[in-house]
C-alpha positions as CSV (number, residue, x, y, z in Angstrom):
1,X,-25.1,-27.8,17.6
2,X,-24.0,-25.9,14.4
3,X,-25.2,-27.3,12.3
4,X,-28.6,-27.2,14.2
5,X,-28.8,-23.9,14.5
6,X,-27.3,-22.9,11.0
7,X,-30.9,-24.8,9.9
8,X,-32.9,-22.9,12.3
9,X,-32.3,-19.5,10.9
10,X,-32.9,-20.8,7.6
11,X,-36.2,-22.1,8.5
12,X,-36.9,-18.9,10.3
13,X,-35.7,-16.9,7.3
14,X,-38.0,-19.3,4.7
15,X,-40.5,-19.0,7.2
16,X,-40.4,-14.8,7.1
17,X,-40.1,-14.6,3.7
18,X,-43.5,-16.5,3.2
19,X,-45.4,-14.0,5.0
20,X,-46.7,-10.7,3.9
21,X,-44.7,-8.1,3.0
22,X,-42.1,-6.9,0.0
23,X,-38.8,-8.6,-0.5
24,X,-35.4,-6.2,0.2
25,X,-32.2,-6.3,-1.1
26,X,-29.4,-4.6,0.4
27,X,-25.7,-4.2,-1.2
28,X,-22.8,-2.7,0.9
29,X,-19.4,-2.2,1.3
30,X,-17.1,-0.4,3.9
31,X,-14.2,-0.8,6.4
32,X,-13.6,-3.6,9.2
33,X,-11.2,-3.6,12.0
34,X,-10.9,-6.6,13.7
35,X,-8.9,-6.9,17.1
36,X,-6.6,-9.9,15.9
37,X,-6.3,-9.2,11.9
38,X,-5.9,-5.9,10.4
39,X,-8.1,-3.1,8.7
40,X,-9.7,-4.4,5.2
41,X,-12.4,-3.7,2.8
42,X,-15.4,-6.0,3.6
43,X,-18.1,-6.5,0.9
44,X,-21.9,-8.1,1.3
45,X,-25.6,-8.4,0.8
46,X,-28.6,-9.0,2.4
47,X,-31.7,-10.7,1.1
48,X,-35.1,-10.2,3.1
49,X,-38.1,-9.1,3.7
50,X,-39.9,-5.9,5.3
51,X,-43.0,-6.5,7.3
52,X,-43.4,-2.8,7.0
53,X,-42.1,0.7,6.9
54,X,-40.3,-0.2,10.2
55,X,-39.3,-4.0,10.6
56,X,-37.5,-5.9,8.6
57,X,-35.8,-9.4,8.3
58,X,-33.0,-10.5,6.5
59,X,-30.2,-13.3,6.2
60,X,-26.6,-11.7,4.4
61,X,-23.2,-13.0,3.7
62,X,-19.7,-10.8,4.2
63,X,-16.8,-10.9,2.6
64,X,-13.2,-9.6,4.3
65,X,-9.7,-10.2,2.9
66,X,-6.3,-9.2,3.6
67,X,-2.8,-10.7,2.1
68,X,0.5,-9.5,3.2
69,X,3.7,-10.5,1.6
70,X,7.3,-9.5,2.8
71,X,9.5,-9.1,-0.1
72,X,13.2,-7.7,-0.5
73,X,15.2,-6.0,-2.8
74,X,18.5,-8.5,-3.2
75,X,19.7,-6.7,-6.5
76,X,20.0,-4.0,-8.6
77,X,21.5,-2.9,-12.3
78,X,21.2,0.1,-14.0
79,X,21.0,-0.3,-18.1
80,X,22.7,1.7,-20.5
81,X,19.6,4.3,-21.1
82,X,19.2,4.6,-17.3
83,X,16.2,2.3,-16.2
84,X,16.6,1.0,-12.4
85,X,16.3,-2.8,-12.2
86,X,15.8,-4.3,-9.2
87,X,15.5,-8.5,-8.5
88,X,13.0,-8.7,-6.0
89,X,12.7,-12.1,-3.5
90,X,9.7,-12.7,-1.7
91,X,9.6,-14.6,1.7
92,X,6.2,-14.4,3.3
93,X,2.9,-14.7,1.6
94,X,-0.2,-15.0,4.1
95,X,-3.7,-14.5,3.1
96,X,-7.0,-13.9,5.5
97,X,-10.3,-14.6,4.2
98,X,-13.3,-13.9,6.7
99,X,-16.9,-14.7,5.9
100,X,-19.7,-13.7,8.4
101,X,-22.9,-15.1,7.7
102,X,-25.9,-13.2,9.7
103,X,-29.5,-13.5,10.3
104,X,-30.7,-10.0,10.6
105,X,-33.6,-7.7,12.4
106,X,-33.9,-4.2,12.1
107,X,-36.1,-1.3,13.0
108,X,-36.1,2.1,11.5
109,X,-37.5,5.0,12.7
110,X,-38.8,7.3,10.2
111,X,-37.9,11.3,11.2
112,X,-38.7,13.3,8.3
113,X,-40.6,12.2,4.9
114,X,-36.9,11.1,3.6
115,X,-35.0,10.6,6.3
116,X,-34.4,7.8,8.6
117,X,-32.3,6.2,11.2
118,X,-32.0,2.8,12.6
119,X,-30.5,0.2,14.7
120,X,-30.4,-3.6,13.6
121,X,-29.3,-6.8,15.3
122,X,-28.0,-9.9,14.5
123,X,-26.9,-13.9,15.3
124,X,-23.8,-14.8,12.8
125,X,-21.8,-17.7,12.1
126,X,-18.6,-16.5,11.1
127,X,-15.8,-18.3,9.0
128,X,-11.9,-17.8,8.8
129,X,-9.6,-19.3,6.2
130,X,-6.0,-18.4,6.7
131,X,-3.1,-19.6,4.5
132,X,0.6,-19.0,5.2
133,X,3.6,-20.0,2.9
134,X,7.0,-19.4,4.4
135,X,9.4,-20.1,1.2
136,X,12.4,-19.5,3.9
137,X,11.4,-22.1,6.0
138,X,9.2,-23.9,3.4
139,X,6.6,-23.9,5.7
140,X,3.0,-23.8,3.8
141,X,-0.4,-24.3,6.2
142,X,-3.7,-24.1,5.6
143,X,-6.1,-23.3,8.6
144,X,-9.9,-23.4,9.3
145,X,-11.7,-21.5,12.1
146,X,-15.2,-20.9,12.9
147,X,-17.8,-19.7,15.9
148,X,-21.1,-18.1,16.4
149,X,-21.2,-14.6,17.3
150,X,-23.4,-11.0,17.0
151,X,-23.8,-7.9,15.5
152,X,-25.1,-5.0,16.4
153,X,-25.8,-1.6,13.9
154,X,-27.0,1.6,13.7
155,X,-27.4,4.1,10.9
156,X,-29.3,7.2,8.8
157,X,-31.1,6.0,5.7
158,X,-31.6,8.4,3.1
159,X,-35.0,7.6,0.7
160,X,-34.0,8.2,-2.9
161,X,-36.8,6.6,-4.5
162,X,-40.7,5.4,-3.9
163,X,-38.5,1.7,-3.8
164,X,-34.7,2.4,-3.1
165,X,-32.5,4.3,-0.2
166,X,-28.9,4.8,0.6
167,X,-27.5,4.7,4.0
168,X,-24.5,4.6,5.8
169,X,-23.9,2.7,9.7
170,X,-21.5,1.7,11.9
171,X,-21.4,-1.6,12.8
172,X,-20.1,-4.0,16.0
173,X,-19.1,-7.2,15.6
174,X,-18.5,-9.5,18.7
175,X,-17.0,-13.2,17.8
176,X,-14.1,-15.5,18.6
177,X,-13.6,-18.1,16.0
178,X,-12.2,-21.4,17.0
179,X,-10.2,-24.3,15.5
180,X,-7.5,-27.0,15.4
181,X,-9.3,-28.5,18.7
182,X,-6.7,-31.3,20.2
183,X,-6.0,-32.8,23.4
184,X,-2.9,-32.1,25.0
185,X,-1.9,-34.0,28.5
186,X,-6.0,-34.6,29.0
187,X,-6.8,-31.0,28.5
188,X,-9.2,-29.8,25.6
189,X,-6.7,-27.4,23.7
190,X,-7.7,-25.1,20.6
191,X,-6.6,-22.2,18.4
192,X,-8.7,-19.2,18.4
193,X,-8.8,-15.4,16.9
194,X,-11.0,-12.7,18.6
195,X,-12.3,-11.2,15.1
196,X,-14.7,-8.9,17.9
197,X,-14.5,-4.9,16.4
198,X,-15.3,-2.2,14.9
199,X,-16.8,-0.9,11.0
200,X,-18.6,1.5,9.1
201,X,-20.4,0.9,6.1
202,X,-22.5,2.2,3.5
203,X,-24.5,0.6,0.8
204,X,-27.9,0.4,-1.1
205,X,-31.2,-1.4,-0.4
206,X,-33.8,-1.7,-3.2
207,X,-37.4,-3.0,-2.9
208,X,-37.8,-6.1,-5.0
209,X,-41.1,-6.9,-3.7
């Protein structure tokens, strides 16, 4: 079923991209705060095409990561001219790596001659790559999760240029990615992280035609 669907929106992208109209790329960059991770930097592109002034069609890629360490001071010595030296342990290293990929529709609405606002919407399959090394315990895993989901965005989209525009949005995304699927006493059991909230963005999208 994924990977059936993962081909569709290809197809439907390769298909769009054939018919008339100018090719669009976008560039962005903002904050993401999901409901089981915390608040990072997330990074990514679209590459489409605009049927016209209004509708456009793209497929993007996201990139979101976090780390946290937990590290403590177990010593200290002061040299002869002063200097603070501290021996530093570290116990904890996790890192989160979150990669969205989206198929993307969205329709502006032109209000003045360089000055529009939007709303967009999209179908995503969304990956999660966790790592975790406990030295304490020494404990290292390695995890996979995955799961379709949507998007949903709005925005104002300032014209800079006869080809080029900056804008800023806020954007939803709804998705639960699963993995680790097992059966436990004849019950289908999994591990699963709600990665459903909240960002704003801003970026640039350039007319390539």
């Amino acid at each position: 079923m994924k990977k059936t669907v993962i081909i569709i929106m290809s197809l439907f992208l390769a298909a769009a991209v054939q018919a008339q109209g100018y090719r669009t790329l976008e560039i962005r960059g903002g904050y993401f705060n999901p409901k089981d991770a915390q608040t990072g930097l997330i990074l990514g592109s679209v590459y489409g095409i605009s049927f016209d002034e209004r509708v456009s069609l793209g497929l993007g890629m996201d990139f979101f990561y976090r780390d946290y360490t937990k590290e403590t001071v177990i010593a200290q010595e002061i040299s002869e001219s002063g200097l603070v030296i501290s021996e530093v342990a570290r116990s904890v290293e996790y890192k989160t790596t979150f990669l969205p990929i989206s198929l993307n529709l969205d329709i502006r609405f032109p209000t003045q001659r360089y000055l529009n606002w939007y709303v967009g919407g999209s179908i995503t399959y969304e990956l999660l790559f966790n790592s975790e090394n406990n030295y304490v315990d020494g404990v290292k895993e390695h995890r996979f999760y995955s799961g379709f989901g949507w998007m949903s965005r709005a925005g104002l989209e300032l014209l800079i240029g006869s080809r080029s525009a900056v804008f800023l949005e806020a954007v939803y995304n709804s998705c639960k990615v699963g993995g680790n699927k097992e059966m436990k006493e004849g019950l289908p059991v999994w591990k699963e992280v709600n990665m459903t909230g909240l960002g704003f963005r801003t970026g640039v999208r350039l007319d390539i035609f």
